[in-house]
N, C-alpha and C positions, 0 to 999 in steps of 0.2 A: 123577690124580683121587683114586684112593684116601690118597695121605698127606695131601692136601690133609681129604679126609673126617677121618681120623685126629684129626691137628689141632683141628678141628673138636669133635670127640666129647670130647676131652680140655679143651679150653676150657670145656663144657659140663657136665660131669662137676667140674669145679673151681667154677665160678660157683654148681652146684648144692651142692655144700656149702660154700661158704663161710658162717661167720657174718655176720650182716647185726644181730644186736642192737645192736651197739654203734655202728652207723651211725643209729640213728632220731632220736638229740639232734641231728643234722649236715642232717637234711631240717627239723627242725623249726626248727629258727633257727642262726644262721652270726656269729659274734661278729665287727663292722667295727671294730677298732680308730682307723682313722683318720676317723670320722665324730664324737669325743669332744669334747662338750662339755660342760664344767664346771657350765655353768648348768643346763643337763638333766640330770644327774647330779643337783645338790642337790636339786633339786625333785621327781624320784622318790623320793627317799628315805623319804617319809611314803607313800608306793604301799608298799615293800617293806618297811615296818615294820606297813604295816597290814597286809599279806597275812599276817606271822608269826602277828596277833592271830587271824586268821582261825583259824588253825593251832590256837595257844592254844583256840578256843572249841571245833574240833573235837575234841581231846582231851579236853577238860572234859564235849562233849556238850551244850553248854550253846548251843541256838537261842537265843538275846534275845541272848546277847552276839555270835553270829555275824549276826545278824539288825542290829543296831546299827553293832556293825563293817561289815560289809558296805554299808550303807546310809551312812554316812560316808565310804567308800572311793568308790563310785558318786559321790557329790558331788565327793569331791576330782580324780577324774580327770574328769569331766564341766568341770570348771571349769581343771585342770591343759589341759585339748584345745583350749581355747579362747584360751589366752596364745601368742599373738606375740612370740617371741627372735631373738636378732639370730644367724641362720643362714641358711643357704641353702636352696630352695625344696623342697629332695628330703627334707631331714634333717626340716624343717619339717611336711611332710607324714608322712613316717613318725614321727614324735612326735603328732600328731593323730590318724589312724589307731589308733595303735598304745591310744592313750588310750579311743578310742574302743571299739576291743575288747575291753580290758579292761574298760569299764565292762557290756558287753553280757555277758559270761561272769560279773560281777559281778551283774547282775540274774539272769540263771539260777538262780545260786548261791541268791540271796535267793526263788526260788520252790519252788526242790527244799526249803530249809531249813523255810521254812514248810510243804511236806507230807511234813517229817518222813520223804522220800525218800535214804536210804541210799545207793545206788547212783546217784542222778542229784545227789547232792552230791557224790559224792565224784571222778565225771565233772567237775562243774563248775569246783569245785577245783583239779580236774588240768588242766583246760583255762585257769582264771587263771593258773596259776604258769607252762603254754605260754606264753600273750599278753601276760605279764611279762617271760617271759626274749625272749621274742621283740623287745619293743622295748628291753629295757636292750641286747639283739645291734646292733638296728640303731644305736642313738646312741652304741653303742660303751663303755657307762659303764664308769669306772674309779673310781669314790668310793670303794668296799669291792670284796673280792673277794664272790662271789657263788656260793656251793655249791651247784650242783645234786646231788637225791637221786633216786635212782628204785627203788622198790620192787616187788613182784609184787602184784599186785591181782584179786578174783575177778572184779572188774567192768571193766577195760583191763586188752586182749591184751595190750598192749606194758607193763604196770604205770602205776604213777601217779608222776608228778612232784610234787618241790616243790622249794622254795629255803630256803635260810638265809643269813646272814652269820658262822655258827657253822660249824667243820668237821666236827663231831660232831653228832646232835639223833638223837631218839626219830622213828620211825615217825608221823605223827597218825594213819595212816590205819591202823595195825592195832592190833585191842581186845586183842591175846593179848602182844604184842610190845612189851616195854617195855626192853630194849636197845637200849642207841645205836649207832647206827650209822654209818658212815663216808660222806663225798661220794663221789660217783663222777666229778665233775670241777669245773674250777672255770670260768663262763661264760669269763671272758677268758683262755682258753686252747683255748678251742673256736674252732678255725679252720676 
């Protein structure tokens, strides 16, 4: 009994320090390579060009442009959840879904911006570029590689996310930090 405990103690002892940061991208979305399709691919593409703008107006500071973007974004995925592609019933569904969360993190965004809310934009934010990478995971997109960033944040324990198509980009999310900085992985390589 006792080496049995041993064992035990020592499993326990290792689980207790293992690092676990670098597993939080792997709960939050799981890249399906073979759910890829082409058409869903092109048609997000103005999603992950508008999220950059988004990016763009946070830096700048500048509400009316994130305020505008955003509310363009919201239409395009609201109207993107609603098109029928010749897929299968599961892919189909996670594309709708997946549309539809984003547009919900999308309006967030658009009520924190309006009260000029710091900290619950910048949640919001963190939470679209989630429900972005989360559905370009499930449809598998292969258009562009897709750089995730993850940064430390005063506002998420676990930092804030975002994406580029760039392997390089500046922080948006910190006023001090104007060095670029490197991905920390690329989605289609997250297995």
């Amino acid at each position: 009994m006792k080496p049995f405990l041993i064992i035990m103690l020592c499993f326990c002892a290792f689980a207790c320090t293992t690092n676990t940061k670098n597993t939080a991208p792997n709960l939050l979305w799981h890249f399906n390579a073979k759910q890829n399709n082409a058409q869903m691919d092109h048609q997000l593409q103005p999603i992950i060009t508008g999220y950059q703008e988004l990016l763009r107006g946070l830096v700048n500071k500048d509400t009316l442009y994130i305020k505008e973007t955003g509310m363009g974004l919201i239409k395009l995925s609201d109207s993107l959840a609603g098109l029928t592609l010749a897929t299968d019933t599961l892919l189909q569904n996670n594309w709708a879904n997946g549309l539809v969360n984003i547009s919900a993190e999308l309006q967030g965004m658009l009520i924190s911006n309006s009260e000029q809310d710091l900290k619950e934009l910048t949640m919001s934010m963190n939470m679209t570029a989630v429900q972005i990478l989360k559905l370009l995971s499930d449809i598998g997109y292969k258009e562009h590689n897709v750089y995730i960033f993850n940064a430390t944040s005063e506002f998420i324990e676990d930092g804030v996310y975002w994406i580029s198509l760039q392997k390089n980009t500046k922080n948006p999310f910190s006023q001090n930090n104007k060095d670029e900085i490197q991905a920390q992985g690329i989605l289609q390589e997250m297995k």
